[in-house]
C-alpha positions in Angstrom: 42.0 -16.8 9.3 42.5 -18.2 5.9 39.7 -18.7 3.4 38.8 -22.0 2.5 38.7 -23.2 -1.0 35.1 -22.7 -1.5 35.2 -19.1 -0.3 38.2 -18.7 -2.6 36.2 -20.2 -5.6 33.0 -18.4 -5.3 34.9 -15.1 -4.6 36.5 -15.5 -8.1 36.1 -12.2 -10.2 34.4 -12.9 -13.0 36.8 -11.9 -15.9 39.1 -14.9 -14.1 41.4 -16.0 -16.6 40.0 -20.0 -14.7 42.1 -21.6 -17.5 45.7 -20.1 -17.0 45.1 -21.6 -13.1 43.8 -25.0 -14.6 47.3 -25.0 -16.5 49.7 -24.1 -14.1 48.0 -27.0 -11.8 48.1 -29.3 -14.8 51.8 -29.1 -15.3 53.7 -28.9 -11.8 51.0 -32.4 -11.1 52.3 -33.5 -14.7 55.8 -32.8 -13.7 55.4 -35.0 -10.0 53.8 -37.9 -11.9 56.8 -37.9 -14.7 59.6 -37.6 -12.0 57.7 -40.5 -9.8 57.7 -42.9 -12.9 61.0 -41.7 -14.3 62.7 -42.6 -10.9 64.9 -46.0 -11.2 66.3 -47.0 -7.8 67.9 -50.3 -6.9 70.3 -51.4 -4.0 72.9 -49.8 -6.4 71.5 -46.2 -7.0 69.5 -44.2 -8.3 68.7 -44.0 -12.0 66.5 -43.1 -15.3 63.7 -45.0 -16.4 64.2 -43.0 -20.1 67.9 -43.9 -20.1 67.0 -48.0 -19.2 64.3 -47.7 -21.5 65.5 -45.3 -24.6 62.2 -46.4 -26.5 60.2 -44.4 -23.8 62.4 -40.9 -24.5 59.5 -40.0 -26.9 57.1 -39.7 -24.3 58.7 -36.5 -23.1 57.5 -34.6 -26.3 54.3 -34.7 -23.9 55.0 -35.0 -20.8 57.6 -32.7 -20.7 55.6 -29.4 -19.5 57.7 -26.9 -17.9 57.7 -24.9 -21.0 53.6 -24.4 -20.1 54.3 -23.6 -16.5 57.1 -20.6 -18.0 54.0 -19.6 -20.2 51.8 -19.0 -17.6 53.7 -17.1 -15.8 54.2 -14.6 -18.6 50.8 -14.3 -18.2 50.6 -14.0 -14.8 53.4 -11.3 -14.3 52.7 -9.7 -17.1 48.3 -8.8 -15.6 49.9 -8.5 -12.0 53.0 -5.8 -12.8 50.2 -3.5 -15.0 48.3 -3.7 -12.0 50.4 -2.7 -9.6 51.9 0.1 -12.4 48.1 1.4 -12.2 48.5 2.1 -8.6 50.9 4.2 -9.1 52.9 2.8 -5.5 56.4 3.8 -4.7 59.4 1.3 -6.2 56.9 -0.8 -8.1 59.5 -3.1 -8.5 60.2 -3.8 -5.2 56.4 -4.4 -4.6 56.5 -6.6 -7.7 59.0 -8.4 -6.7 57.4 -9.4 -3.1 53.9 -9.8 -4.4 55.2 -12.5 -7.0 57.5 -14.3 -4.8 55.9 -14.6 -0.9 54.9 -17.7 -2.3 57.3 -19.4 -3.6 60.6 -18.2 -1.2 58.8 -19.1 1.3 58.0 -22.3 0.9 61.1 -23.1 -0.8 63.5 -22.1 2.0 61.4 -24.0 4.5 62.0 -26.9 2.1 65.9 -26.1 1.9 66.2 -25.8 5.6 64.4 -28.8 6.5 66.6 -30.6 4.2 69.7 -29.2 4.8 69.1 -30.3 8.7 68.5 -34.3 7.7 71.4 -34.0 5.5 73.8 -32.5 8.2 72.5 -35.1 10.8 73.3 -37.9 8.5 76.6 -37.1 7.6 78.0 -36.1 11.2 76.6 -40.0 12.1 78.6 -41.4 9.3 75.8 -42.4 7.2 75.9 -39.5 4.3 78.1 -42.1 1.9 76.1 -45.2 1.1 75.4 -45.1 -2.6 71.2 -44.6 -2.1 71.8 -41.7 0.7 74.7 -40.2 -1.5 72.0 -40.4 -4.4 69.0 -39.2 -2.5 71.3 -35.6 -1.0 72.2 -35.0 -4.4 68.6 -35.9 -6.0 66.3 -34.3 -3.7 67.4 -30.8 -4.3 67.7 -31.0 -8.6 63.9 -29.6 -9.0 65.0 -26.2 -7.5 66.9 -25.2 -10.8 63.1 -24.9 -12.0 62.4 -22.0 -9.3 65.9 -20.5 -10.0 64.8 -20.0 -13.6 61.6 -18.4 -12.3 62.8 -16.5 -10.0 64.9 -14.5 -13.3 61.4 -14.5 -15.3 60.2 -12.4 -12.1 63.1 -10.7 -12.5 63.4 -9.7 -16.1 59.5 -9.0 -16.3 59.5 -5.2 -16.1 61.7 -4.5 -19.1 60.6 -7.3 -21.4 57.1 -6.1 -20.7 58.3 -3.2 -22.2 59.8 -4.5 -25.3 56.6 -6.6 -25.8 54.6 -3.3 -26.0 56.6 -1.9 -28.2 57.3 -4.6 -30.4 55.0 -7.2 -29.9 55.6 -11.0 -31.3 59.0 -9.1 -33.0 60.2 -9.3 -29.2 59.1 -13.2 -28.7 61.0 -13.5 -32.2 64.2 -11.4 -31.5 64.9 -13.7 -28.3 64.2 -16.8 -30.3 66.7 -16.0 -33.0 68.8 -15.1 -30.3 68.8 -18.7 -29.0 69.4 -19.9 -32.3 72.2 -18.1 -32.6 73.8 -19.4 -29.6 73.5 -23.0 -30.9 74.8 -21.9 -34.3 78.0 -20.7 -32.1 77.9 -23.7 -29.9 77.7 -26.4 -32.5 79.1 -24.8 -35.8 81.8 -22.7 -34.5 82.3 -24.6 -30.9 82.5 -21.4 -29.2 83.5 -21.8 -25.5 80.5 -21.3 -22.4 78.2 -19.7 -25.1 75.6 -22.4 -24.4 74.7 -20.9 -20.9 73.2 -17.9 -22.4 70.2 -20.2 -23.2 69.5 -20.8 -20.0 67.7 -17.1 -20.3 67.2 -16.7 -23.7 65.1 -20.0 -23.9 63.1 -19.7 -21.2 62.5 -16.0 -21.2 61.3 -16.7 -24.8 58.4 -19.1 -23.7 57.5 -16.1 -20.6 57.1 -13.6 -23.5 54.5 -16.2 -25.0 52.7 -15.9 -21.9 52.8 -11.8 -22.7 51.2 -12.2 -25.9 49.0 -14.2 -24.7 47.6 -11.6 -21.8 46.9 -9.1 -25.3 45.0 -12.1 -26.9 47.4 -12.0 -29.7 47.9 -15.8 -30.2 45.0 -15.9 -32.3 46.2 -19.0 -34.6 47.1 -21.6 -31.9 47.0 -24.4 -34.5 49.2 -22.8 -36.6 51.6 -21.6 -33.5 51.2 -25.7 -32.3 52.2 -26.6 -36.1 55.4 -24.8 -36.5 56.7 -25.6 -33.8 56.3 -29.3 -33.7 57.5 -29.6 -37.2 60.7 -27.6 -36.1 61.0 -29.2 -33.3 61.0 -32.9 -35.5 63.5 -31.2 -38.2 66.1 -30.1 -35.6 65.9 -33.3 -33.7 66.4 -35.5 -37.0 68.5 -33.9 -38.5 70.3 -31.9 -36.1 72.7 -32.6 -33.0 70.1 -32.4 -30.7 68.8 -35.9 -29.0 65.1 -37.5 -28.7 64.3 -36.5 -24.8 63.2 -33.1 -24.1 64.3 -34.1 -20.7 68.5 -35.0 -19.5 69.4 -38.0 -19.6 72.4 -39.4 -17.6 76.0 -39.2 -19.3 74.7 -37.4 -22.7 77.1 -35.9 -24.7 74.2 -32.7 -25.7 70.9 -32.6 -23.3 67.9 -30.3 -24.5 67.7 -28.9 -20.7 70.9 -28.4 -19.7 71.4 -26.4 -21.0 68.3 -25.4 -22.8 68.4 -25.9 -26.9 66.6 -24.6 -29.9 64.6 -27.8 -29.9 63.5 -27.4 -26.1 62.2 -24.2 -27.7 60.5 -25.2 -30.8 58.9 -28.2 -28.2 57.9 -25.4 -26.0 56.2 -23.6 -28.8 54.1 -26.6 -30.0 53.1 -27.3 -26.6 51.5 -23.6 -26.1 49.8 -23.6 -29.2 48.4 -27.0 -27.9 46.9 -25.8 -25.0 45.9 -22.9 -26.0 43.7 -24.7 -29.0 42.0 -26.3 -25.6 41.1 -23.2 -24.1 37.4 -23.5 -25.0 36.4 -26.4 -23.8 38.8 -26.6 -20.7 37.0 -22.9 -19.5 33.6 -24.4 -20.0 34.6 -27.5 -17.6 35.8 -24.6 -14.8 32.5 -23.1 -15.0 31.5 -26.1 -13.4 31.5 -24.7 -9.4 32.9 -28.3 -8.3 36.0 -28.3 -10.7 36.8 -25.2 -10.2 36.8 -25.5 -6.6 39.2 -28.7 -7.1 41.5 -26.4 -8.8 41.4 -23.4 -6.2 42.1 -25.6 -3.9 45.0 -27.3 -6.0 46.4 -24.2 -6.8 47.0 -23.2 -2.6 49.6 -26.7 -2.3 50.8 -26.7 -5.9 54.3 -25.5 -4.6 54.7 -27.3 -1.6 53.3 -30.5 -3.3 56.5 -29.8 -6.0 58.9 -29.3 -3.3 58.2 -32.2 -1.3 57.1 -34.6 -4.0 61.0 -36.4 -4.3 60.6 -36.7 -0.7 57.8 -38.6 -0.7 59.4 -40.8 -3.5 62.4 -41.1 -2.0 60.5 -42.1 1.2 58.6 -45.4 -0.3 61.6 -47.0 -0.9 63.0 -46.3 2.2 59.9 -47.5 3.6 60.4 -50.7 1.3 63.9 -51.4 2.1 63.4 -50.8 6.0 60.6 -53.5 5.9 62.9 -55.6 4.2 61.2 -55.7 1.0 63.3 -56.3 -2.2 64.0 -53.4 -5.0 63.2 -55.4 -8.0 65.4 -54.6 -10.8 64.1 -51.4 -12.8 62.2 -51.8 -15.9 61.8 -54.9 -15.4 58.0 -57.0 -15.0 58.1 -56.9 -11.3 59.4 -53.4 -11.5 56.4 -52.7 -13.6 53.6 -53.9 -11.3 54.8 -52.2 -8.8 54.6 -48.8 -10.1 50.8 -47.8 -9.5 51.5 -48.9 -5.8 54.3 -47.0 -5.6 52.8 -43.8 -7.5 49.8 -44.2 -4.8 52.3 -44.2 -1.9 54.0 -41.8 -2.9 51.0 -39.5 -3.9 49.9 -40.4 -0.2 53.2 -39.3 1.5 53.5 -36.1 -0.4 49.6 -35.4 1.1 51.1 -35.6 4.2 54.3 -33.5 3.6 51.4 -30.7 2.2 49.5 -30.9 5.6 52.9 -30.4 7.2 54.1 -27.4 5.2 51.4 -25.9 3.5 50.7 -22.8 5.7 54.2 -21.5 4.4 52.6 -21.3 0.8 49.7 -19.0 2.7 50.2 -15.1 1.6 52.3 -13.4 4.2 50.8 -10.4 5.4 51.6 -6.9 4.2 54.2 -4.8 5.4 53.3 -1.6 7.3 57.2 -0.4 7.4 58.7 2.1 4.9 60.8 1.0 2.2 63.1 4.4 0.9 64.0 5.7 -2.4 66.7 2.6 -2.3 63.9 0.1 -2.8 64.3 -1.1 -6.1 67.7 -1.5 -5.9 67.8 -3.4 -2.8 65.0 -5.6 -4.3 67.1 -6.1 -7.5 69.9 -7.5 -5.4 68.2 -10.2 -3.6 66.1 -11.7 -6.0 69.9 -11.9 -7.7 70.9 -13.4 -4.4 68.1 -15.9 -4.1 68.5 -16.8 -7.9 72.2 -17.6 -7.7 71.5 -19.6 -4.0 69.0 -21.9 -5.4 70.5 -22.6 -8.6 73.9 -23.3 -6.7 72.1 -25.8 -4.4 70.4 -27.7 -7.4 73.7 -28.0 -8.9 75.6 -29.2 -5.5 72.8 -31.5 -3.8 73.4 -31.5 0.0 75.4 -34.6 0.0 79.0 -32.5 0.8 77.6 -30.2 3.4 80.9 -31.1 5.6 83.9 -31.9 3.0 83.6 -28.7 1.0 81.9 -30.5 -2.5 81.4 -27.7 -4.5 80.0 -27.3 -8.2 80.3 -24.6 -10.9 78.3 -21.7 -11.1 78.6 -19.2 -14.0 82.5 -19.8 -13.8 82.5 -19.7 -10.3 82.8 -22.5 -7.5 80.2 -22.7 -5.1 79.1 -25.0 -2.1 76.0 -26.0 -0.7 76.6 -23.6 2.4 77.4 -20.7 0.6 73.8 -21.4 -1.4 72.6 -22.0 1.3 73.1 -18.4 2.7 73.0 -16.9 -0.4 69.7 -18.0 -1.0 68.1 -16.7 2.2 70.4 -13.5 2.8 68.4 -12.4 -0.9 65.2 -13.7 0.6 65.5 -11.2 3.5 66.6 -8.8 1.2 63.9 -8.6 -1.2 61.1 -8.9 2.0 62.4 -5.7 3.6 62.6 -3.9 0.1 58.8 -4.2 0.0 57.0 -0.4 0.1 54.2 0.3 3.0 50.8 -1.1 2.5 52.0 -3.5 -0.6 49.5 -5.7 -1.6 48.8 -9.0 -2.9 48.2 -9.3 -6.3 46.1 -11.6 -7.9 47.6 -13.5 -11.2 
C-alpha cells in the first residue's frame, strides 16, 4: 500500500535536507508554467512567444531553471551513492544506477509508449500531416532531452564524486574551463562538432555544484550569485552569444543547444541565488502543512513534467474542436486568454497525473541475483536509455512510418530505433540490479 503524503511528511528524518526537495519542485513547476506561456499556436503552427516577442527573452535570465534542477541532483546523487558505498553491496553501481532511476524510466517510457501509440494511429488514418498534428508529434516529445542529460549526470556520478573529493571546487573549475575552452575552439578557431562536448561539460559542471554543496562548501552564495551574473552579462554583451537562456527558433547560436559558457555563468548565478534563500525557505518547510504540499508534489513532479505539453496541447484542441477561434499570438485577445488557458491546462495535466502517477511509485526491490557482470551490464543500458531518449527528442514522433530520422552524435537515427533503444537499456539496467537493493532516499 503506498503511504500517503502525510505519512511521508511526518516520517521525514530529521537531518532532511526539506530545501533541496522545495527546489527540485520549484523548478520542474517553473519549467511547466514557462513552456505553457511560451507556447504560440495558431491555425498555422506552432510557435515561440520569446521569438514574437524578443523584448520578453530577458525574462529567461529567471525563469530559465534547469540549471537548479541539474544542482540538485548533484546533491542528491552525490548523499545517495555514499550511502549505498557505506553498505558495502555488491556492484554498487548497478544498485546506484536502479535506485536513482525506478523513477524516472519508468514513468518516462510509459509516457513514450502512450505516445508513440497516438502518433502511429494518426498517421496510419492519414491524419499525421496537417501543420498543428505535424507540430504537436514533433513538440510533445522535445522535454525528454532534459531526462537524457540526467540520465548521464546519473551516469557520470561515481567518478566525478571522486574527483570532487580529491579536488574539491578545482574539479567544478577544471570542467568549467573546459567548456570555455570548447567555445574558444568553436567561435575563435571554428573548429568542426566541438560544440557538442558541452552538452556534458556544461551540465556536469552545474551537478558538481550540487557536490559542493552536499560538503557545505558554498559558503559565499552572494559572492558565487555575483560572479556569475556579471559573467553571464559580459559574455552576452559583448560576446557571440544571444539574450535568451532558452532556443529560439531559426538562431544562428542558441545558449541550450548546444549548451554555452553563458548558460553556465546563468547557471552559476542562479545557485548562488537560491542558495542565499536557504534560510528562510527551510524555516517555511518547518511549517508541517507546506511541507506536506511539497511531499506530496515531489511524488507527481515527473509525471506532471511529462504530461504537461499534453495537457497544453490538449486545450487547443479542445478550443478548435468546439469551434472556437485561435486568436493571433501575442496579440490582446491572445493575452486574456492566457490565465484561462494556463488554468486548463494546469487542470488537464491533474488528470493526466491521476492517470499515470502510480508508474512514478518506487518499484519494489529485486530478490534475484545480479553476477560479477553487474556493473557492466548496468553501464550499458543507462548508455542505451540515454542515447533512445535523446534520439526521440531530437526526431518527435511525427515520421514513425516514412523513416524521418535526425542526427545523433554523427549518426542517423529514427524514432523506432529510440524507441527500442530506450527500453532495451531500461530492461537492461533493471535486471543489473544486485539482490535485496534498496531505495535510497535523496
Amino acid at each position: 500500500m503506498t503511504a500517503s503524503a502525510r505519512d511521508l511528511a511526518l516520517a521525514t528524518p530529521p537531518g532532511r535536507d526539506r530545501y533541496v526537495d522545495l527546489l527540485r519542485v520549484a523548478s520542474l513547476g517553473t519549467v511547466i508554467g514557462g513552456h505553457w506561456l511560451m507556447a504560440a499556436v495558431s491555425s498555422d503552427g506552432i510557435g515561440n512567444l520569446l521569438a514574437l516577442v524578443p523584448a520578453l527573452q530577458v525574462l529567461t535570465w529567471g525563469l530559465q531553471v534547469m540549471p537548479v534542477f541539474f544542482f540538485v541532483g548533484g546533491f542528491s546523487h552525490a548523499l545517495s551513492y555514499r550511502s549505498l558505498a557505506r553498505r558495502s553491496e555488491t556492484s554498487v553501481y548497478a544498485a546506484f544506477l536502479r535506485a536513482r532511476l525506478q523513477r524516472l524510466l519508468r514513468p518516462t517510457l510509459v509516457f513514450v509508449l502512450v505516445w508513440a501509440a497516438a502518433a502511429l494511429a494518426v498517421q496510419l488514418a492519414g491524419h499525421g500531416g496537417g501543420r498543428l498534428t505535424g507540430a504537436a508529434l514533433r513538440l510533445v516529445t522535445q522535454p525528454l532531452w532534459f531526462i537524457g542529460i540526467y540520465l548521464a549526470m546519473v551516469a557520470f556520478t561515481p567518478p566525478l564524486l571522486k574527483l570532487h573529493e580529491r579536488h574539491g571546487w578545482a574539479a567544478f573549475a577544471a570542467l568549467a574551463g573546459a567548456a570555455a575552452l570548447v567555445d574558444v575552439l568553436r567561435f575563435a578557431c571554428g573548429v568542426p562538432y566541438v560544440e557538442f562536448l558541452n552538452f556534458a561539460l556544461v551540465w556536469l559542471a552545474v551537478h558538481q555544484l550540487g557536490f559542493l554543496r552536499a560538503d557545505g562548501r558554498i559558503r559565499r552564495p552572494a559572492a558565487l550569485a555575483a560572479a556569475g551574473l556579471a559573467g553571464a552579462v559580459l559574455l552576452v554583451a559583448f560576446g557571440p552569444y544571444p539574450l535568451s537562456m532558452v532556443g529560439m527558433p531559426g538562431e544562428k547560436v542558441s545558449n541550450m543547444a548546444p549548451p554555452t559558457l553563458a548558460l553556465l555563468a546563468h547557471g552559476v548565478w542562479l545557485v548562488g541565488a537560491v542558495q542565499l534563500l536557504a534560510r528562510p525557505a527551510a524555516r517555511l518547510l518547518a511549517r508541517p502543512r507546506v511541507w506536506r504540499g511539497v511531499v506530496a508534489a515531489n511524488g507527481v513532479a515527473m509525471t506532471a513534467f511529462l504530461w504537461h505539453l499534453t495537457a497544453m496541447l490538449g486545450v487547443y484542441g479542445a478550443q478548435l474542436a468546439l469551434g472556437m477561434d485561435l486568436p493571433a499570438p501575442a496579440g490582446s485577445a491572445w493575452w486574456a486568454q492566457v490565465p484561462v488557458r494556463i488554468l486548463a491546462a494546469a487542470a488537464l495535466t491533474a488528470v493526466f497525473v491521476t492517470l499515470f502517477r502510480r508508474f512514478e511509485a518506487p518499484a519494489a526491490p529485486r530478490t534475484g541475483t545480479a553476477g560479477g557482470a553487474a556493473g557492466p551490464v548496468a553501464a550499458l543500458g543507462i548508455t542505451l536509455c540515454l542515447l533512445g531518449i535523446l534520439g526521440l527528442s531530437m526526431t518527435g514522433l511525427g515520421g514513425l512510418l516514412d523513416g524521418h530520422s535526425a542526427t545523433l552524435i554523427a549518426f542517423p537515427v529514427t524514432a523506432p530505433v529510440a524507441i527500442g533503444m530506450a527500453l532495451a537499456g531500461a530492461l537492461l539496467v533493471e535486471r543489473s540490479a544486485p539482490a535485496r537493493s534498496v531505495r535510497l532516499g535523496s
